[in-house]
N, C-alpha and C positions, 0 to 999 in steps of 0.2 A: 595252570594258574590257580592258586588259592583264593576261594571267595570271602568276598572283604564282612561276611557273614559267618565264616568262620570263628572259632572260639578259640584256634590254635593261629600260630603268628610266628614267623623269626624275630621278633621285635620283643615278644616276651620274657625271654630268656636276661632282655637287657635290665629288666626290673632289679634293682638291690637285692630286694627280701622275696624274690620270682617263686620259692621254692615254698614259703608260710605263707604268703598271700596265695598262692593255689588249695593250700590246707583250710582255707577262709567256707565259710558258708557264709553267703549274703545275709542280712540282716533281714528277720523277717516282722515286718512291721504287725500290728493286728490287723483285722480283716477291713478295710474302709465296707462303709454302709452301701454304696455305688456298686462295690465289687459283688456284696450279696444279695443284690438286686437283681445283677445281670445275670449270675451264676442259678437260685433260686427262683427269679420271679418274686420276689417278698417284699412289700412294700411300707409295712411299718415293723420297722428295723428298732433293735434295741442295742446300744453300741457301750458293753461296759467291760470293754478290753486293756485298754490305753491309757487308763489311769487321766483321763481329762477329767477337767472340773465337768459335770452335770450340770451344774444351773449358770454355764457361761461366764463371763467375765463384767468386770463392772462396769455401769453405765456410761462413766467418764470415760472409758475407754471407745467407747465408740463415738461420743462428742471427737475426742482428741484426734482418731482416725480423720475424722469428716472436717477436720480444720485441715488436715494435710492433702486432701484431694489435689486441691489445686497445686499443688507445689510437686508433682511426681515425677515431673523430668529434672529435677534437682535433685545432686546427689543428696545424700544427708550427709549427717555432719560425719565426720569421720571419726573424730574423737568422743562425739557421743559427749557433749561438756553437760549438757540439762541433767540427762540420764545419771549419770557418774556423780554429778553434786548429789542429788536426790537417794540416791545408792552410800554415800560415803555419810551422808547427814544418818539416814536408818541405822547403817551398819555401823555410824560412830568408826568410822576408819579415817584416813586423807586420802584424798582422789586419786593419789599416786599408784593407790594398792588395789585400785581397782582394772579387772582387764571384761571387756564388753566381748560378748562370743552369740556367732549363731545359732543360739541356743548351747544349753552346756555339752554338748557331744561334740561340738564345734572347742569348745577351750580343754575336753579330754585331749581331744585329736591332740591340740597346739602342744599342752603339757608334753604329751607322747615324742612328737617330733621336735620337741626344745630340750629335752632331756636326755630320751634314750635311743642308744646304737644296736648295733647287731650284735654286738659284743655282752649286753647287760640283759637286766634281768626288769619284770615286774612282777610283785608279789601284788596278790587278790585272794578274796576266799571263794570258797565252793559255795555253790548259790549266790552269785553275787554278780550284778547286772554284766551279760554278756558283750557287753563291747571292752571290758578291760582286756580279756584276751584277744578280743580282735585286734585290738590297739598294739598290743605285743607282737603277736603274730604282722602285722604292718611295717612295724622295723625292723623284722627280721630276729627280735629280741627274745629270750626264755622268759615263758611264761611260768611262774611259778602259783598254783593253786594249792592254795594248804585249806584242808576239811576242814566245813563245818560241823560246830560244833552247838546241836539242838537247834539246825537250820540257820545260825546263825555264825558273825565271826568268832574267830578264837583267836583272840589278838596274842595270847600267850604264843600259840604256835606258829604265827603270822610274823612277832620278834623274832623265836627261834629260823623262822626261812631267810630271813633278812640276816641273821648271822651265817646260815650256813651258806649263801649266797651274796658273798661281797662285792659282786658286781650290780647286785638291785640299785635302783636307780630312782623308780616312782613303786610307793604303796597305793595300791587306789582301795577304799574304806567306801560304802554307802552308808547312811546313816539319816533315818530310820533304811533299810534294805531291802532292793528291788530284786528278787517279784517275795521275798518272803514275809517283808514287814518287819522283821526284827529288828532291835535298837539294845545303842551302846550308850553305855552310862558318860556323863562327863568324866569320871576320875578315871574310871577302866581306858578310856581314851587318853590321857595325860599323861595316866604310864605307859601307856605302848609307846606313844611317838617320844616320852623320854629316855625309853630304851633302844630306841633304833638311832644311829650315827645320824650325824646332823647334815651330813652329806645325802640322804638320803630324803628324800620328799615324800611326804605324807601328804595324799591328795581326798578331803573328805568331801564326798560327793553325797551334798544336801539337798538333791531335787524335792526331797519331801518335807522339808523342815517348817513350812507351815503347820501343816497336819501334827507337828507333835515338838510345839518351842521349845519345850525342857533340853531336848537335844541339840539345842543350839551352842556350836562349841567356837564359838566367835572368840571369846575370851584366849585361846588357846596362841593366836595371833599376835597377841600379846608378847609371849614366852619364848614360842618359838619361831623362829625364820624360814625353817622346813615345811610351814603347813602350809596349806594351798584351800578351799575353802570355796566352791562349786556351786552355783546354783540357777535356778532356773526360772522364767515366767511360766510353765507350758502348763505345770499344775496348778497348783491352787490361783494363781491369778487366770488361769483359763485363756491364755494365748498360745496355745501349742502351735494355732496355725500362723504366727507371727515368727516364732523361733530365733526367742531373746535368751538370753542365757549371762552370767558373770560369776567373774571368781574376786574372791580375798585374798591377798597371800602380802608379803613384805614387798617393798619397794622395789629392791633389787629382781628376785621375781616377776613382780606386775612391769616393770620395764623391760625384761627381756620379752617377755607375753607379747607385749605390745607393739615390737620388734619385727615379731615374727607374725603375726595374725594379718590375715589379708585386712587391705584399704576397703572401706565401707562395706565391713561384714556385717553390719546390723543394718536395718534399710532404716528410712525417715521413718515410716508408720510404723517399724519394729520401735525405734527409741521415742515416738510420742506414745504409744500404746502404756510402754513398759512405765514411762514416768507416771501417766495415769493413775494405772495399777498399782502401784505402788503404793501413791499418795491414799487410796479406799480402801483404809484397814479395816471402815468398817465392813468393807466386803469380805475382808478374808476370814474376818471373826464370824460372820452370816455363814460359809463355808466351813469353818471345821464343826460350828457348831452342828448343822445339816448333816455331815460326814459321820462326827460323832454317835449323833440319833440314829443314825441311817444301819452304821457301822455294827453297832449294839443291835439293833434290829435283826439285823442279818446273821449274826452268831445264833440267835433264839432261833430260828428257822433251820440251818445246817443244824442243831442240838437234835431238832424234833424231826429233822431227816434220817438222822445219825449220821451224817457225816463229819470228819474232822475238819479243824481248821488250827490256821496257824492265829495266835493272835498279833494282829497287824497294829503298828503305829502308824501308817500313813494312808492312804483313800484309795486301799485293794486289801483283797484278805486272797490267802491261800486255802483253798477248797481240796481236801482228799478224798478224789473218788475210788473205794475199794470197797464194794458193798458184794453180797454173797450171791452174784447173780451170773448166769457163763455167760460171757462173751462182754461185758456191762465192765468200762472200766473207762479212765479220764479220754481217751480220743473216739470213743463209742459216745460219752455225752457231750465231747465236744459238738462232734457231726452232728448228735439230735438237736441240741442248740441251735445251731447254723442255721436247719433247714426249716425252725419253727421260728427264726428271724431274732436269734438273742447270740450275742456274739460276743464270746467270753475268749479267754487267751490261753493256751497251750504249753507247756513248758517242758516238753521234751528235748529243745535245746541246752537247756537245764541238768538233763539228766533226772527228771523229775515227772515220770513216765506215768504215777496215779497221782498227779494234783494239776488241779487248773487255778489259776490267778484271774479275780472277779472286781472291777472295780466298782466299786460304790456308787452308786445313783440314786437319783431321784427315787422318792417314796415308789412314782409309778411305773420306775422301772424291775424294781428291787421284786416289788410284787408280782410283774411280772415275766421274770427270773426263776424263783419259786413256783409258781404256779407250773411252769414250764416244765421247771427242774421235778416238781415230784409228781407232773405225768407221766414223764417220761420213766423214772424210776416205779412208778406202780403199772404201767401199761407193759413195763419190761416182763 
């Protein structure tokens, strides 16, 4: 008899897409501060992997929590009516064109499964946040990866895949781009999606579009019916652990979304949090200004390390570790990081073997990061 512990099963084979979800590597989150406590013994832990806001979420946000207590055997609303007004007034949309997601990895998924078969395609670039091809690989769909270009997209060559692949289906686009920080201009993006068939969906995933407004390609919506338009609370408003999310896109889209997306995917405290946040812009200007200082800060320190970096639009910077030392290279300072309680992110999922991804923090984290970072590079 097979134990129900087992990892193998007759029931597997029943899977659709049995044979790419086995190609799947689980999603490996950054290291929770709990986990390298337990592992280490280390008890002030420094956690700048994950790309969270540092200095929390606005105050309002936890008034609006602490009104919902009482009401937590009620479901919330389903539609999300407060949220969605407050959402369509900001974004200057109608509430039609809005779809509510548990958090935006939650309305990837949806897109994924409302659009593409086994039969299609999705086009993404190289270096660019790892759940696009998870999402492929989940419908059993061809993932198509076209190179980056100076770590960033090359929408030129992202048109061209999308013609040589006329089963593509979804583009998925990050902007500014996760884990490298690169960003696409508005115009450069205007001609891509008006070079690709209209039949195809262009999905711009803006989890970071506080950290850098110029890029906001809201206007785009406008024009085109194709675009889809992605975003998140978990950064800059600092509710990762709420996991609110929403997308933009044309009516006809945000109705089928809406369709398909599970009943009361966002909780009561997710859609009072999120209205909060919202409403405290003066928090999110407090936030990139922070980020900005911080950001700038951080460049001058890798300069006088000698390390490279990428320069980031959003609140992480890419760190290239390749200095002239045996055995001293990105998963060598990861591990020294770890066990001296600073817990930075890895991206050899990536394919991206000498760079780690650092998010931004408080002054007194930032400092001591550095500190860390060049004993350990001078003790080597």
């Amino acid at each position: 008899m097979q134990s129900a512990q087992s990892t193998e099963s007759n029931l597997l084979p029943l899977v659709p897409a049995y044979e790419s979800v086995l190609a799947l590597t689980p999603y490996q989150t950054g290291k929770p501060i709990e986990e390298l406590t337990r592992e280490y013994g280390v008890s002030d832990v420094v956690k700048i992997a994950s790309n969270e806001n540092p200095i929390g979420c606005s105050p309002h946000v936890t008034l609006a929590i602490t009104e919902q207590l009482g009401q937590l055997s009620r479901y919330p609303d389903g539609n999300g009516y407060y949220l969605k007004q407050a959402l369509a007034d900001f974004n200057d949309v109608n509430v039609d064109q809005i779809t509510l997601g548990n958090g935006s990895d939650d309305l990837l998924d949806i897109l994924a499964r409302s659009f593409v078969g086994a039969d299609d395609a999705i086009v993404y670039s190289q270096y660019a946040f790892v759940v696009y091809s998870m999402l492929a690989k989940m419908q059993g769909a061809m993932d198509v990866e076209v190179p980056a270009q100076r770590f960033g997209h090359d929408l030129k060559a992202m048109s061209q895949a999308v013609q040589d692949n006329s089963n593509t289906k979804i583009v998925f686009i990050a902007n500014p781009n996760n884990p490298t920080g690169t960003q696409l201009e508005h115009a450069e993006l205007r001609e891509f999606v008006a070079s690709v068939p209209s039949s195809v969906l262009v999905v711009l995933d803006e989890a970071y579009i506080e950290y850098s407004p110029e890029s906001n390609n809201r206007a785009l919506l406008d024009e085109f019916d194709n675009v889809v338009i992605v975003r998140t609370f978990s950064k800059a408003y600092g509710l990762a652990g709420l996991r609110v999310g929403y997308a933009l896109s044309s009516v006809a889209v945000a109705d089928l979304l809406n369709r398909i997306r599970q009943p009361f995917n966002v909780s009561r405290i997710g859609l009072a949090a999120a209205a909060a946040a919202l409403a405290d812009q003066d928090f999110i200007e407090k936030t990139r200004l922070m980020n900005n200082e911080q950001m700038r800060w951080l460049e001058k320190q890798f300069d006088a390390l000698g390390l490279g970096f990428i320069k980031s639009h959003a609140n992480f910077i890419m760190v290239e570790i390749e200095v002239e030392m045996e055995d001293t290279n990105a998963a060598f300072i990861y591990q020294a990081l770890l066990e001296q309680g600073v817990i930075v992110r890895q991206l050899e999922v990536y394919g991206l073997h000498n760079w780690l991804r650092i998010s931004v923090g408080v002054a007194e984290d930032n400092m001591r990061l550095i500190d860390t970072l060049r004993s350990i590079l001078t003790d080597d």
